[in-house]
C-alpha positions in Angstrom: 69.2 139.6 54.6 66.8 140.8 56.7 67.2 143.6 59.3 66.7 141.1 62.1 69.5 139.0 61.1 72.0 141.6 60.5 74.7 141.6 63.7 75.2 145.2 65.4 78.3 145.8 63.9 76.7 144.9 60.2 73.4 147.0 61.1 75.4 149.8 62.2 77.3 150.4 59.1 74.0 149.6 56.8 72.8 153.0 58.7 75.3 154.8 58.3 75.5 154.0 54.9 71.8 155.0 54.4 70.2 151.4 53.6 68.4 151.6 56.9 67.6 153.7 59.8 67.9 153.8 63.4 63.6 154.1 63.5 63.6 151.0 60.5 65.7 148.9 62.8 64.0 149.8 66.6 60.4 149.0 64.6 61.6 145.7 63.0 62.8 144.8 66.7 59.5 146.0 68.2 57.7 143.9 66.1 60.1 140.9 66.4 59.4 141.2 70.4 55.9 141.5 69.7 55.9 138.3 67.4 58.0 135.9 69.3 57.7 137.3 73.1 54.6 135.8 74.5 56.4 132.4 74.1 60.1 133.4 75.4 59.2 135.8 78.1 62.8 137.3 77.0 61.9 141.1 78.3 60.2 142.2 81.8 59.5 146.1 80.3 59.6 146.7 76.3 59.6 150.8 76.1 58.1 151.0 73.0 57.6 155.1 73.0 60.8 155.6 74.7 62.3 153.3 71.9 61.3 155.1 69.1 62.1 158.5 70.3 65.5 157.9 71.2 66.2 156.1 67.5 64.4 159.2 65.7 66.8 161.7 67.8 70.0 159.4 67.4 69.4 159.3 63.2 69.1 163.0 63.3 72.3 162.7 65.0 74.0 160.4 62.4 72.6 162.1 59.4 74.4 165.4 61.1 77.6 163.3 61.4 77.6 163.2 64.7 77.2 160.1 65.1 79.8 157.9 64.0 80.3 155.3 66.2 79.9 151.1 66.0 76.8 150.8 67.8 75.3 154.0 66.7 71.4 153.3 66.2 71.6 149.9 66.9 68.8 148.6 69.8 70.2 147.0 72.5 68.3 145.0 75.7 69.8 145.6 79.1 69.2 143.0 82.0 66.8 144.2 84.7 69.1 144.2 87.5 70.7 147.6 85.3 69.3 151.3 86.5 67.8 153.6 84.0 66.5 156.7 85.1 62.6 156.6 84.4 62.6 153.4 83.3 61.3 150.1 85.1 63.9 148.8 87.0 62.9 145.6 88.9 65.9 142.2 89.6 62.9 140.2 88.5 61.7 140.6 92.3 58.5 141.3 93.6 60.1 144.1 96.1 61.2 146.0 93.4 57.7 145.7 91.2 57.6 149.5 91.1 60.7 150.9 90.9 62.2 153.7 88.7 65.6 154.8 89.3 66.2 158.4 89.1 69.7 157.7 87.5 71.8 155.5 85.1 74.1 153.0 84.8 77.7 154.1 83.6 77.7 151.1 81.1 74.3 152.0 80.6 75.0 155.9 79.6 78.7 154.8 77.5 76.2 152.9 75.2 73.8 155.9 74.9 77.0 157.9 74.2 77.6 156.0 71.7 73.8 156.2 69.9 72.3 153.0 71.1 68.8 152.4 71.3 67.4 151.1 74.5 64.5 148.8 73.9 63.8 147.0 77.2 64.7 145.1 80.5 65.2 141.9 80.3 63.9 139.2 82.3 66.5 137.4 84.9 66.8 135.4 87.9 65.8 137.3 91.0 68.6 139.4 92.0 70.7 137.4 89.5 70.6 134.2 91.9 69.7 131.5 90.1 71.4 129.8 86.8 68.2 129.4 85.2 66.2 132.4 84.3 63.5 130.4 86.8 63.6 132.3 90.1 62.2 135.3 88.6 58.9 136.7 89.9 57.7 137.7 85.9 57.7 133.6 85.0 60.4 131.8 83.4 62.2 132.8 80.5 62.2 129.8 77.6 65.3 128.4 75.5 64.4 130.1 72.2 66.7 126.8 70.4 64.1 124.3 72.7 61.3 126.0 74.7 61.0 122.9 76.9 64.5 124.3 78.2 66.0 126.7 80.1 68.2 129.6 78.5 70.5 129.5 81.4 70.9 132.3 84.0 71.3 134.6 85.6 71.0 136.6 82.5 68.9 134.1 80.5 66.8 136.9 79.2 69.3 138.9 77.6 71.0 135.4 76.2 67.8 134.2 75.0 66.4 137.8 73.3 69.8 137.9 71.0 69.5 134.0 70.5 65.7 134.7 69.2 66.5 137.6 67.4 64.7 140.3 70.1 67.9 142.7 69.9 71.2 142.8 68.0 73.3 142.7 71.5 72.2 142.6 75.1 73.6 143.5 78.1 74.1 140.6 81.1 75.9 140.8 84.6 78.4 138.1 85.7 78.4 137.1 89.2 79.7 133.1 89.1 79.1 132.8 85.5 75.8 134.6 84.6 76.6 136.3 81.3 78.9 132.9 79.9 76.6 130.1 80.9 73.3 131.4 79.4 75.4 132.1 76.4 76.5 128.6 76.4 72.9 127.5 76.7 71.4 129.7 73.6 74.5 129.7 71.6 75.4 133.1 71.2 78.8 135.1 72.7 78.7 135.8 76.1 81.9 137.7 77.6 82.8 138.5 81.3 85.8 140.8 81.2 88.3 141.6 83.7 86.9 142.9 86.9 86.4 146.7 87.7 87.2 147.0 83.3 83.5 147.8 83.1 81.8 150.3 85.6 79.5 148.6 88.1 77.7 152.0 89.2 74.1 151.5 88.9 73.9 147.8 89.0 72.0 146.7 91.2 74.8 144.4 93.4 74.7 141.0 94.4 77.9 140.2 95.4 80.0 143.0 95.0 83.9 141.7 94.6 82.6 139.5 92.1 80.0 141.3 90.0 80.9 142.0 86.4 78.4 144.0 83.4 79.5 142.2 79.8 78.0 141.6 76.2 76.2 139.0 74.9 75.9 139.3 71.1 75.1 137.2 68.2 79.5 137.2 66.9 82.2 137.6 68.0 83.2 140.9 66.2 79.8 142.4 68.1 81.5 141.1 71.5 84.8 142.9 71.2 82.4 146.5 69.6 80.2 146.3 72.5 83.1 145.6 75.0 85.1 148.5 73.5 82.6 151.2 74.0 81.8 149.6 77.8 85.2 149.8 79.0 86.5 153.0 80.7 87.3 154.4 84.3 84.5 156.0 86.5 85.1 157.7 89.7 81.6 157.0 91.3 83.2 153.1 91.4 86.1 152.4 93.9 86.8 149.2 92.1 86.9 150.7 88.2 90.3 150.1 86.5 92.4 152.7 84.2 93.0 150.7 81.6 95.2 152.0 78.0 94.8 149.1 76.0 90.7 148.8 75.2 91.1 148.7 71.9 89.6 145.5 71.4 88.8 145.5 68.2 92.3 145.5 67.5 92.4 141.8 68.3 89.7 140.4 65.8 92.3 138.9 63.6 92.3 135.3 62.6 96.0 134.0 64.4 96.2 132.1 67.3 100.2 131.1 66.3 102.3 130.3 68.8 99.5 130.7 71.8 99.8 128.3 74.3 96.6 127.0 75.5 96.2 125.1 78.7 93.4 122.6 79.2 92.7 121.5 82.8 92.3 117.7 83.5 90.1 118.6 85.9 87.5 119.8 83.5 87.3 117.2 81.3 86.1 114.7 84.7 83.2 113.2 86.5 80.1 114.9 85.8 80.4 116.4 82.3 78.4 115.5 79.4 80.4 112.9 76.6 79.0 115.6 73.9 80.0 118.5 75.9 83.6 117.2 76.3 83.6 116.1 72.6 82.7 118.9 70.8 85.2 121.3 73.3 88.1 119.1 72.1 86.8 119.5 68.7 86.5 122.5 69.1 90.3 122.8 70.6 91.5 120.6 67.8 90.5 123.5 65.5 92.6 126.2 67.7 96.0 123.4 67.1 95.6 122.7 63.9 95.6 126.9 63.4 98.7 126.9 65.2 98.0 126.9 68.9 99.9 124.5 71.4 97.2 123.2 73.0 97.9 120.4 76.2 96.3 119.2 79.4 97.6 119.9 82.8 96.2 120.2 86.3 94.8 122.8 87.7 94.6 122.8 91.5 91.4 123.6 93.5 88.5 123.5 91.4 86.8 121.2 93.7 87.1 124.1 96.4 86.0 127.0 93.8 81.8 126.1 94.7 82.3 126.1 98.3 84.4 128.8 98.5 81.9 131.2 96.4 78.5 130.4 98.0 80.0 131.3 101.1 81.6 134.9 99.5 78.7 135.8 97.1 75.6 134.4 100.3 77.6 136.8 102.7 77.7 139.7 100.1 74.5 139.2 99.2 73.1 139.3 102.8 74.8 142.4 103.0 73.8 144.4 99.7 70.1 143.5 100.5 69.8 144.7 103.7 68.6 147.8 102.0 65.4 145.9 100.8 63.4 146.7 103.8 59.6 148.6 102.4 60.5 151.7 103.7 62.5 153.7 101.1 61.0 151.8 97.9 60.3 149.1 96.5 57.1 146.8 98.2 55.9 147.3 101.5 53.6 144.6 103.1 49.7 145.7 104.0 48.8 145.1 107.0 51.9 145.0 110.0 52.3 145.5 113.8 54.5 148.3 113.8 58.5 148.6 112.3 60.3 145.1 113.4 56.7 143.2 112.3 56.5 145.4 108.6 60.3 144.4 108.4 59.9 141.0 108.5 56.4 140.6 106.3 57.9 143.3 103.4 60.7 141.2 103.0 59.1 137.6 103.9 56.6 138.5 101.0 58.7 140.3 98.7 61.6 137.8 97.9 61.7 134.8 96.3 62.5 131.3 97.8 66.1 131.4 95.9 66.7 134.7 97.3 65.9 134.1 100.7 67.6 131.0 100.9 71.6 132.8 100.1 70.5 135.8 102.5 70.2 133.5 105.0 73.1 131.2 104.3 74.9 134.8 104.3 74.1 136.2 107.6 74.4 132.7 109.4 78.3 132.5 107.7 78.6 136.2 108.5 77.6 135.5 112.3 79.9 136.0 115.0 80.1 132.3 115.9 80.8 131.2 112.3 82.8 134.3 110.7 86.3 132.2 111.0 85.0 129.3 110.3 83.1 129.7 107.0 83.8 133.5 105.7 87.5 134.1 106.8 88.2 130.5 105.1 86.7 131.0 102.1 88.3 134.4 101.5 91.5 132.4 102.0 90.8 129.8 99.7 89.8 132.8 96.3 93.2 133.5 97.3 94.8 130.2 96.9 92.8 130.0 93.6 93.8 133.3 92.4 97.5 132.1 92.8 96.6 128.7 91.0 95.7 130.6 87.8 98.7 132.9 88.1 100.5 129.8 88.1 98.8 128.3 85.0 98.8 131.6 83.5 103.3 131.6 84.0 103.1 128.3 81.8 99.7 129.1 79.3 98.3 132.2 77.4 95.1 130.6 78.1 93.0 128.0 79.5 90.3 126.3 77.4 87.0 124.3 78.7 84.0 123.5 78.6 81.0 126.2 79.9 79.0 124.3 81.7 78.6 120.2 82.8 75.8 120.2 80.3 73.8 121.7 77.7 70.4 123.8 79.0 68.3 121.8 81.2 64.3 121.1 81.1 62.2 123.5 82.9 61.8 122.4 86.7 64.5 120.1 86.7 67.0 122.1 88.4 64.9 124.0 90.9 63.9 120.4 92.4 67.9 120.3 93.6 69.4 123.4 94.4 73.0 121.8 94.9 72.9 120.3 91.4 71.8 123.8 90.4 75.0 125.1 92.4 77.5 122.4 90.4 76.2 123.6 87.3 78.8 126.5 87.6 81.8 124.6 88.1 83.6 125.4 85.1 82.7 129.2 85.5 83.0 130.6 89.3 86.2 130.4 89.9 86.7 132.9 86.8 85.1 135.9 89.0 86.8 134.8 92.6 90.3 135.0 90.8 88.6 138.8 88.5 89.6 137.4 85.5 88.0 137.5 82.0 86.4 134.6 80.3 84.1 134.4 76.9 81.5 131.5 75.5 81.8 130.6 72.1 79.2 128.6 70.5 80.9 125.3 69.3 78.3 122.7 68.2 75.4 121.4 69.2 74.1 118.0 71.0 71.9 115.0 69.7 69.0 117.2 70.8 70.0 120.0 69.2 70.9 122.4 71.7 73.7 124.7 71.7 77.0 123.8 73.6 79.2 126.7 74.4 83.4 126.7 75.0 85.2 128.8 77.4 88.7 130.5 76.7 89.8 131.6 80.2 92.9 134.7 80.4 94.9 136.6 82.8 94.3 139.7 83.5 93.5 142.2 81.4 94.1 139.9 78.3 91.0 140.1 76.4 92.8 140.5 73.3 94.3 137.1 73.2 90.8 135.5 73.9 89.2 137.5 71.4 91.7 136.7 68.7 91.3 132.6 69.8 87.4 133.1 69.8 87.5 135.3 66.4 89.9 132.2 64.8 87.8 129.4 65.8 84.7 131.4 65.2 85.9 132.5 61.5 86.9 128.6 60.6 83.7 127.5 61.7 82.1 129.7 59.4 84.2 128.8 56.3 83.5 125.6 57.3 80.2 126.0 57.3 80.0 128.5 54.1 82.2 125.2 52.3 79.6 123.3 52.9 77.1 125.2 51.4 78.8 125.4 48.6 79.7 121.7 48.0 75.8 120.9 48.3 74.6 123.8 46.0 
């Protein structure tokens, strides 16, 4: 097997073990971005120097032993919207094209901690709005399973660099469903963990009580690695959680008996794809014949979930980039008639259509006319959603569904209709207004062969159970799969 192939967990013990090194593995990546790049558009900033020296100084480290960890020499990619001191850090946006932070994300620095290898910034939708990697101001990113097709978004560049093979794991953020749907789309694990489990200092907010960092990585044994060395309090972020039980590793065994796993009738509706709904049913078949009880119910609201977080994620976003303005950083327009006028032109030139579009949405359901109306209601609302789940969650260890209505879309198609854009996270927003943790399995493919992803929704704080569902289905496919083989050899 080839370096490129090798998952982080795998690579990480092949380096420790001396078959490889940290240098061996950042080159063979390196040269895999400079190979396939030019067609994916998977990274906005590939450190190349910086690369190489921190692999050379972390297999000093491990041939000292003191380096033990996981992920220790293992390259990563991190999604633009995360800070890194002296390195690039731009949302995909024009009015950040030239900044450098002058400090680091906490996720960011428990990965270096732990002797990864930075290689890059990945390419996004601006600001993470968008569920297509198509907003950005670098170009689109491209489906590396279709190139005609988008990876998903907003972290369709992380998705679609472990998909292609540009790093062993990848950082994403999950605002309404950006780290799980682009998973779905290139067929790879994406997780979004409970909210405040992962530090959220240094990323670059979009909508702030709903904004979550997570993995995306090529198993799910790399998933519960990566989310066990993200996980862990930090002061510099009101919302970060003291949790005892981040052992997740712990769960990757292959029992799912007794679970009780809900699936919502109204998932399986209107507007989802026949091969979408078949292969999650397949793919929930699996999880019962292992032992789960696995039954329909309903689950109240859903129709409300899309309404109810355009309004809370356009207002927070109006809000967190206010700060945009040409005067600290970031662009500032050419030619202006003095402060009001260089304002309006910075900001007019520097963001996107996308972009524009939810800051104004924002500030008019922020206004003092329309505050009750819009804002005030739709806060009520994530809490009658919140208490649905805790409902289901009374009757069901988890609930099981489909990612997304569809697999990955063409290029173009969806930034013709915004609001079709906007339904395409059904199945995943209401996840972030309720702070709970979700993960995307890949669980077959369509006649077109494009990846279609599941979702195992949980409770709070119970990434265990969904990683030990994921790790069962995920280890049956592959004796499936390696039975197979066999039988035709």
């Amino acid at each position: 097997m080839s370096i490129t192939e090798m998952t982080a967990a795998s690579l990480a013990v092949a380096i420790r073990e001396g078959k490889t090194t940290a240098v061996e593995a950042a080159e063979a990546m390196l040269a895999r971005i400079e190979e396939k790049d030019k067609e994916l558009n998977c990274y906005v900033t590939v450190d190349k120097e910086g690369a190489l020296r921190q692999a050379a100084k972390v297999q000093e480290k491990i041939e000292k032993g003191e380096l033990t960890g996981p992920l220790a020499g293992v390259p990563v990619a991190l999604k633009d919207n995360l800070c890194t001191a002296g390195l690039l850090t731009t949302c995909a946006s024009r009015i950040l094209y030239n900044f450098v932070p002058t400090y680091t994300a906490e996720a960011v620095i428990n990965l270096q901690k732990a002797g990864a290898v930075i290689l890059g910034k990945t390419n996004m939708d601006e600001f993470a709005m968008g569920s297509t990697t198509e907003t950005s101001a670098y170009g689109v990113t491209r489906n590396p399973h279709n190139t005609d097709h988008v990876p998903g978004g907003s972290s369709g560049g992380s998705a679609a660099a472990v998909a292609a093979g540009e790093c062993f794991y990848a950082l994403g953020s999950d605002t309404g469903g950006s780290i799980r749907q682009p998973a779905s789309y290139c067929g790879v694990v994406g997780m979004k963990p409970t909210y405040g489990t992962v530090s959220r200092y240094g990323l670059v907010a979009y909508g702030s009580s709903l904004d979550q960092i997570g993995p995306l990585t090529k198993d799910v044994r790399d998933c519960a690695v990566v989310l066990e060395t993200l996980a862990s309090h930090d002061d510099k972020d009101s919302t970060s959680l003291v949790r005892e039980d981040t052992d997740f590793t712990s769960a990757l065994v292959e029992d799912v008996k007794g679970l009780r796993i809900g699936i919502p009738n109204d998932y399986l509706g209107e507007g989802l794809d026949e091969e979408v709904k078949a292969a999650v049913l397949k793919a929930a078949g699996v999880l019962e014949e292992k032992g789960a009880a696995v039954e329909r119910f309903d689950l109240s609201l859903v129709e409300y979930a899309i309404p109810a977080y355009y309004t809370i994620a356009a207002a927070e976003a109006s809000s967190n980039l206010e700060r945009f303005d040409g005067i600290k950083y970031g662009y500032r327009t050419k030619e202006y008639a003095g402060l009001h006028n260089m304002y309006k032109k910075s900001r007019s030139e520097g963001f996107g259509e996308e972009v524009k579009r939810r800051i104004m949405l924002g500030s008019f359901v922020l206004s003092s006319g329309y505050y009750d109306a819009y804002y005030l209601k739709a806060l009520r609302v994530k809490a009658l959603i919140k208490k649905a789940f805790d409902e289901a969650f009374a009757k069901y260890d988890m609930i099981l569904g489909p990612v997304a209505p569809t697999t990955a879309p063409k290029l173009g198609e969806s930034l013709a209709d915004p609001l079709k854009m906007y339904l395409g996270d059904i199945y995943t927003i209401a996840v972030n207004l309720a702070g709970l943790p979700g993960i995307s399995v890949p669980c077959g493919q369509d006649s077109k062969g494009l990846p279609i992803g599941m979702q195992l929704i949980g409770d709070c704080f119970q990434e265990k159970k969904l990683l030990r569902a994921a790790y069962t289905y995920e280890q049956y496919e592959k004796n499936s799969r390696n039975a197979d083989i066999h039988r035709m050899g």
